[in-house]
N, CA and C atoms as a LAMMPS dump frame, in Angstrom:
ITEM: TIMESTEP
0
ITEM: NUMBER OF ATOMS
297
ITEM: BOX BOUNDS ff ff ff
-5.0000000000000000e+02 5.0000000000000000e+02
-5.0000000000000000e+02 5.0000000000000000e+02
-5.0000000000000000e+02 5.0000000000000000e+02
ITEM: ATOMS id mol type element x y z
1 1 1 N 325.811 290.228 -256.484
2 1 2 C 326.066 288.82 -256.717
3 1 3 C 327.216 288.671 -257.699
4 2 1 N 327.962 287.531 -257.714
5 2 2 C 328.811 287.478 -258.314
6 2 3 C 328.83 286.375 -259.358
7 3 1 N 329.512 286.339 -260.182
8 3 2 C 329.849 285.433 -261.293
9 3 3 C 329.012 283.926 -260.951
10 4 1 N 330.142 283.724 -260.014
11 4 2 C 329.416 282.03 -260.086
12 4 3 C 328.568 281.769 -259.41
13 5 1 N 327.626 282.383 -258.326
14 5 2 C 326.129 282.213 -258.254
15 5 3 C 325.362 282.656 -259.429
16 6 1 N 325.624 282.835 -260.096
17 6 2 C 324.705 283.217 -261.817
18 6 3 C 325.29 281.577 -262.593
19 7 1 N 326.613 280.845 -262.651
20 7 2 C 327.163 280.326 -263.109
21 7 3 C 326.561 278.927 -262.31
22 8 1 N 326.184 278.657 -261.374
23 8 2 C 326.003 277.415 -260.213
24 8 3 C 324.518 277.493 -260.65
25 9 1 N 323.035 278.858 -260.257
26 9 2 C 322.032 278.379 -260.888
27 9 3 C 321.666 278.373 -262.126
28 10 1 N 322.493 278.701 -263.18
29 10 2 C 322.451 278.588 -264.496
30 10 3 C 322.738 276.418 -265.015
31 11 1 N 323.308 276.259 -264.075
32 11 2 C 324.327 274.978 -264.108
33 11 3 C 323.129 273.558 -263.367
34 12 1 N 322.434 274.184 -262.363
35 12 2 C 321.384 273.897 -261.87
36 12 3 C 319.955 273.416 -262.429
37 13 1 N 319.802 275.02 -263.265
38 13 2 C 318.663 274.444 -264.398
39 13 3 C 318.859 273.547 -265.456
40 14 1 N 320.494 273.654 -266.006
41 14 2 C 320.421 272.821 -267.133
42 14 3 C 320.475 271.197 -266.724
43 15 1 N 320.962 271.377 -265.489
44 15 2 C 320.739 269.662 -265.165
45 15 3 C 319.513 269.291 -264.885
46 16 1 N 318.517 270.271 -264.199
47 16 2 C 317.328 269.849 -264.204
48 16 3 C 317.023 269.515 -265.341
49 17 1 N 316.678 270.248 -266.45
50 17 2 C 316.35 270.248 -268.003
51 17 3 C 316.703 268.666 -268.317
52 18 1 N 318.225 268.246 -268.163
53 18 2 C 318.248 266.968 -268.744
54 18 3 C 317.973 266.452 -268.271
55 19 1 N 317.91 266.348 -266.906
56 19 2 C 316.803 265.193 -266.404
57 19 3 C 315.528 264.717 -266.772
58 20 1 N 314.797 266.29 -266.958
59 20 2 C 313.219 265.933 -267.116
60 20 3 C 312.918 265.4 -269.058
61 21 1 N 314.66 266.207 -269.582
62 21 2 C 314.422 265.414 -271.14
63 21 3 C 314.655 263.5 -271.056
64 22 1 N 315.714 263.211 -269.955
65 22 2 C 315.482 261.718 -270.216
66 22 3 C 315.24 260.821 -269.52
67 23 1 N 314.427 261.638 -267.812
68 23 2 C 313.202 260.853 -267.063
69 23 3 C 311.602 261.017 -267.351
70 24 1 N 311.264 261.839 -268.644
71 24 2 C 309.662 262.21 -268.755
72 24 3 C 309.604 261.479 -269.776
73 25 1 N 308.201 261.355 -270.076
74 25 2 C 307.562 260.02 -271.047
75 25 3 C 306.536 260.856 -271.64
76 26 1 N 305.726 262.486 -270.81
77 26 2 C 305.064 263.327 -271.376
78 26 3 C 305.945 263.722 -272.703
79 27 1 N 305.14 264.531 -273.531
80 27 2 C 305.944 264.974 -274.537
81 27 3 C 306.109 266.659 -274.155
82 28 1 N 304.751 267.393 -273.216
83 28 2 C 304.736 268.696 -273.077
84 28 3 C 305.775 268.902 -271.935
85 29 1 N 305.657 267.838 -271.369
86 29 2 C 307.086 268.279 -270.202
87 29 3 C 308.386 268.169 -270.642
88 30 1 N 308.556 266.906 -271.568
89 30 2 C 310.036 267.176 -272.129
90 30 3 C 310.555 268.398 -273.357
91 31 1 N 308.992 268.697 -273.65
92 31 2 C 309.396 270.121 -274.296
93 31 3 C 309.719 271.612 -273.471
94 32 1 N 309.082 271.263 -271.889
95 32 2 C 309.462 272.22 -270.727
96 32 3 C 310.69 272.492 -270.411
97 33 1 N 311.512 270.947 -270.388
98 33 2 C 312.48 270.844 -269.719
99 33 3 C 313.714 271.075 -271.247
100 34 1 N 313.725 271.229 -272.354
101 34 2 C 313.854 272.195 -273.518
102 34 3 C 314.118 273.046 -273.228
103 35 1 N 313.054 273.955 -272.537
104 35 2 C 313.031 275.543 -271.967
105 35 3 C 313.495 275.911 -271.363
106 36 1 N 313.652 274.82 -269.888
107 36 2 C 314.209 275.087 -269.071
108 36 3 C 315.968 275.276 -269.171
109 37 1 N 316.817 274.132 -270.073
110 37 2 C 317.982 274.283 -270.665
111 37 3 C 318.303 275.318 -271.303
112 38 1 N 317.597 276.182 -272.461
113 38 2 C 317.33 277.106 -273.076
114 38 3 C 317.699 278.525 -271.945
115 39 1 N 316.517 278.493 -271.115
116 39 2 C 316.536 279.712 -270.364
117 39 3 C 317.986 279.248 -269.378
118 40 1 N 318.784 278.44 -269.326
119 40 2 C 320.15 277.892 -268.056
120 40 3 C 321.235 278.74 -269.361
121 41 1 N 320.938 278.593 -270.598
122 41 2 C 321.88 278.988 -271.61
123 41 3 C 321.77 280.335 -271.44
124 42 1 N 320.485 281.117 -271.528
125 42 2 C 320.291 282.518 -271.415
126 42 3 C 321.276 283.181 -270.589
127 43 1 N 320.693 282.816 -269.083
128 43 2 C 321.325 283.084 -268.181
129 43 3 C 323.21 283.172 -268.272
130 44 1 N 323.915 281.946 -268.768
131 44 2 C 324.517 282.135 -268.638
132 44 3 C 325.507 283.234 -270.136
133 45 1 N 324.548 283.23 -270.909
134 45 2 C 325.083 284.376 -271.484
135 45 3 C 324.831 285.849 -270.987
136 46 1 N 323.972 286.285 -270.145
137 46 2 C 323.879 287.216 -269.867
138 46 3 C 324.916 287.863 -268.662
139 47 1 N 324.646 286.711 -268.038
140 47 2 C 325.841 286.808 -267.1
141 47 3 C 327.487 287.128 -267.38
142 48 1 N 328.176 286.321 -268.561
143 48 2 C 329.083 286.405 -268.893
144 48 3 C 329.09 287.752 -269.656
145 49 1 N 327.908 288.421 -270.103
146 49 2 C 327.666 289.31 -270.904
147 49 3 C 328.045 290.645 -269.569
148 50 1 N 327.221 290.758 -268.614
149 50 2 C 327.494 291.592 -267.121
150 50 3 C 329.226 291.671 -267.008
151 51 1 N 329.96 290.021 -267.375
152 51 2 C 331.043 290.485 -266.305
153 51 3 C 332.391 291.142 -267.17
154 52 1 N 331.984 290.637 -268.427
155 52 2 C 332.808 291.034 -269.749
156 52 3 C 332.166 292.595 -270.016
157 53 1 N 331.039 293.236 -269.313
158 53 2 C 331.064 294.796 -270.091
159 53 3 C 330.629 294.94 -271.293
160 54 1 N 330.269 294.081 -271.822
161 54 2 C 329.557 294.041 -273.291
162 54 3 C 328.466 293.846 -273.274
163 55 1 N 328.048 294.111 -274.718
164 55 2 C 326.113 293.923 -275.027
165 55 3 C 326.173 292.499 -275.497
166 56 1 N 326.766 291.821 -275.96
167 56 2 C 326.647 290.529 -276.908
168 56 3 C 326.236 289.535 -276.849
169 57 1 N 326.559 289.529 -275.044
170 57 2 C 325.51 288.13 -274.633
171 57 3 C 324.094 288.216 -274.478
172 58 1 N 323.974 289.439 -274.249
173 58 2 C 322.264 289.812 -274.223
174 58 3 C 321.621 289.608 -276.123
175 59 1 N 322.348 290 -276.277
176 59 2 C 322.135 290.107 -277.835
177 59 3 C 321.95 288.518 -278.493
178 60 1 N 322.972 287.973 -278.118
179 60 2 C 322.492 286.436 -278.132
180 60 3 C 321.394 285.865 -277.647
181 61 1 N 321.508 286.098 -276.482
182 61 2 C 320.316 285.843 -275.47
183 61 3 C 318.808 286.211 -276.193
184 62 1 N 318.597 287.325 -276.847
185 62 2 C 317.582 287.251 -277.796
186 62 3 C 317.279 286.512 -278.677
187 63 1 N 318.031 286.068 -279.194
188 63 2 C 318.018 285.357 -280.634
189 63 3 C 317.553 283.805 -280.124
190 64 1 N 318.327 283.405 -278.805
191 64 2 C 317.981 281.905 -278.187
192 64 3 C 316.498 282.163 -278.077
193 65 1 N 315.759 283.243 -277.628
194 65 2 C 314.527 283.368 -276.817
195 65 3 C 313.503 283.266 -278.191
196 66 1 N 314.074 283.92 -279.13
197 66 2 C 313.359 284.17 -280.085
198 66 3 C 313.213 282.342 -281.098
199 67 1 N 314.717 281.468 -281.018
200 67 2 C 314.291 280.601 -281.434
201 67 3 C 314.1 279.427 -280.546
202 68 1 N 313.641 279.935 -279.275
203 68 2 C 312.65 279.023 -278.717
204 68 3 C 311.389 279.028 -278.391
205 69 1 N 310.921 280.385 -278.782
206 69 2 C 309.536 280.46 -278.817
207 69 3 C 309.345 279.745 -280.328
208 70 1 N 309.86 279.774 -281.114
209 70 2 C 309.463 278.912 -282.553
210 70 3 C 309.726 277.693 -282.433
211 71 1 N 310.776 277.252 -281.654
212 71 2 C 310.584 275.512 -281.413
213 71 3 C 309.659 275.322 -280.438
214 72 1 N 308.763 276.204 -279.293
215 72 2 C 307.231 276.066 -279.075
216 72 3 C 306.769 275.629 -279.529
217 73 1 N 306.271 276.765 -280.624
218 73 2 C 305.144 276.684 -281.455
219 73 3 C 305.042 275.692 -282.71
220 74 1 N 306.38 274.703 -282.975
221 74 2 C 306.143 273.697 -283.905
222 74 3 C 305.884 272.343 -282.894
223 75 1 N 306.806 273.107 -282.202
224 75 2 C 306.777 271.116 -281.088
225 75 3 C 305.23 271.018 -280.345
226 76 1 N 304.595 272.162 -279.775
227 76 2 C 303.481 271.602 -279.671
228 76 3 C 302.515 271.348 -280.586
229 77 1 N 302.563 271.619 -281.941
230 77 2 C 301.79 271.838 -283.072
231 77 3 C 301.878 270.321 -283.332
232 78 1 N 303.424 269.761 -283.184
233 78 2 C 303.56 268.364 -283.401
234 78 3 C 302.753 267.298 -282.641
235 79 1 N 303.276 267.987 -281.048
236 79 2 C 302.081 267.256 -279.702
237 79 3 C 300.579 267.099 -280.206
238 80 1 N 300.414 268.168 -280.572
239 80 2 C 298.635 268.481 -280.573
240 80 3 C 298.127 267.097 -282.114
241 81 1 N 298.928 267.21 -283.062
242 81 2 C 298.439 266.213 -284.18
243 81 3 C 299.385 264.783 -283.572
244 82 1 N 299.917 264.634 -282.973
245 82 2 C 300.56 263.012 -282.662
246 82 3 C 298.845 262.919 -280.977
247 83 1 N 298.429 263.622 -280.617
248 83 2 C 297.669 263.413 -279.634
249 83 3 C 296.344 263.038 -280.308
250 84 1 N 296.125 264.037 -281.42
251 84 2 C 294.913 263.934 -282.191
252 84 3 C 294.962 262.61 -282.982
253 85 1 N 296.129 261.728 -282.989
254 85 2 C 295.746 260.572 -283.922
255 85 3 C 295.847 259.527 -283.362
256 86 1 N 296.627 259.607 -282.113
257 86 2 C 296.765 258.913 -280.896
258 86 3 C 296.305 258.558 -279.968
259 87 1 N 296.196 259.926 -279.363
260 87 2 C 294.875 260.172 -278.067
261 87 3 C 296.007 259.615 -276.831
262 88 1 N 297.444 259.704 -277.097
263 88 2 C 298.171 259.939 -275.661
264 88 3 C 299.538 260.897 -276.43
265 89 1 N 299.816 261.337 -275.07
266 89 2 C 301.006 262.113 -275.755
267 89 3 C 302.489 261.489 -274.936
268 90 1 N 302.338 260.215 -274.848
269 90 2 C 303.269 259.462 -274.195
270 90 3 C 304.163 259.315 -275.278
271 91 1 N 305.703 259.359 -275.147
272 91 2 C 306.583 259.652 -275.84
273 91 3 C 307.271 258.234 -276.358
274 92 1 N 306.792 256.586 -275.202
275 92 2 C 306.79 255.119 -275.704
276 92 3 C 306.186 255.125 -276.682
277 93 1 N 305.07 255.632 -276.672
278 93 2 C 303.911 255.219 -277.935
279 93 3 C 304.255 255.968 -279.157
280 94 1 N 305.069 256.971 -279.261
281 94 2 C 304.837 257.74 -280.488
282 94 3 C 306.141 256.968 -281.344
283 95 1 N 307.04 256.219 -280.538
284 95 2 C 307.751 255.346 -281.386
285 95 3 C 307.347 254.19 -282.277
286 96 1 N 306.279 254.182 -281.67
287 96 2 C 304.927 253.279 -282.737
288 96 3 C 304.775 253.86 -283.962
289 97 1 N 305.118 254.725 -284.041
290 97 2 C 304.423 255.523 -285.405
291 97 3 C 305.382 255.162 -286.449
292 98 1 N 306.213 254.868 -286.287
293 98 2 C 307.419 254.724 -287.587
294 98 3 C 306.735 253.73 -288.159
295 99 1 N 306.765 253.665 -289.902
296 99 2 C 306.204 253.324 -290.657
297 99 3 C 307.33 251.985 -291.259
C-alpha cells in the first residue's frame, strides 16, 4: 500500500471524529470520537514515519497513545461525577451547571 491510502483513511477517521465531536449530545461518544481523531493522527504519523525511513513517527505515535489513554481516564472520571449529580450525561444539560 502506498502513502495516500494510509493518508485518505487516516483523513477519513478524522472527519468522522469531528463529526461525532459536533453532531453528539452523549458525552461518552464525543469522548469516542476524541479517539477516533487521536488514532487518524497516529496513523498518520506512522505512516509518514514508514515512508521517511525513520523511527520518530512511531515514537510520537506513543506518546499521543499514551496521552490519550490519560485524557480517558479523566474525561470519563468527569462523565461518571457530572452523571452522578445529574443522572444524564447529555452534553445540553451539563451547560446548566455553570454557576
Amino acid at each position: 500500500m502506498g502513502l495516500n491510502q494510509y493518508l485518505i483513511l487516516s483523513a477519513f477517521l478524522f472527519c468522522t471524529g469531528v463529526y461525532g465531536v459536533l453532531a453528539r449530545k452523549n458525552a461518552v461518544l464525543v469522548l469516542m470520537s476524541v479517539e477516533l481523531m487521536l488514532n487518524a493522527v497516529n496513523i498518520n504519523l506512522v505512516a509518514f514515519s514508514a515512508f521517511k525511513g525513520t523511527v520518530s513517527g512511531q515514537v510520537f505515535a506513543l506518546f499521543v497513545t499514551t496521552i490519550a489513554a490519560a485524557e480517558v481516564g479523566v474525561g470519563l472520571a468527569i462523565v461518571l461525577l457530572i452523571y452522578r449529580n445529574e443522572h444524564t450525561s447529555d452534553l445540553d444539560e451539563v451547560d446548566e451547571l455553570k454557576g
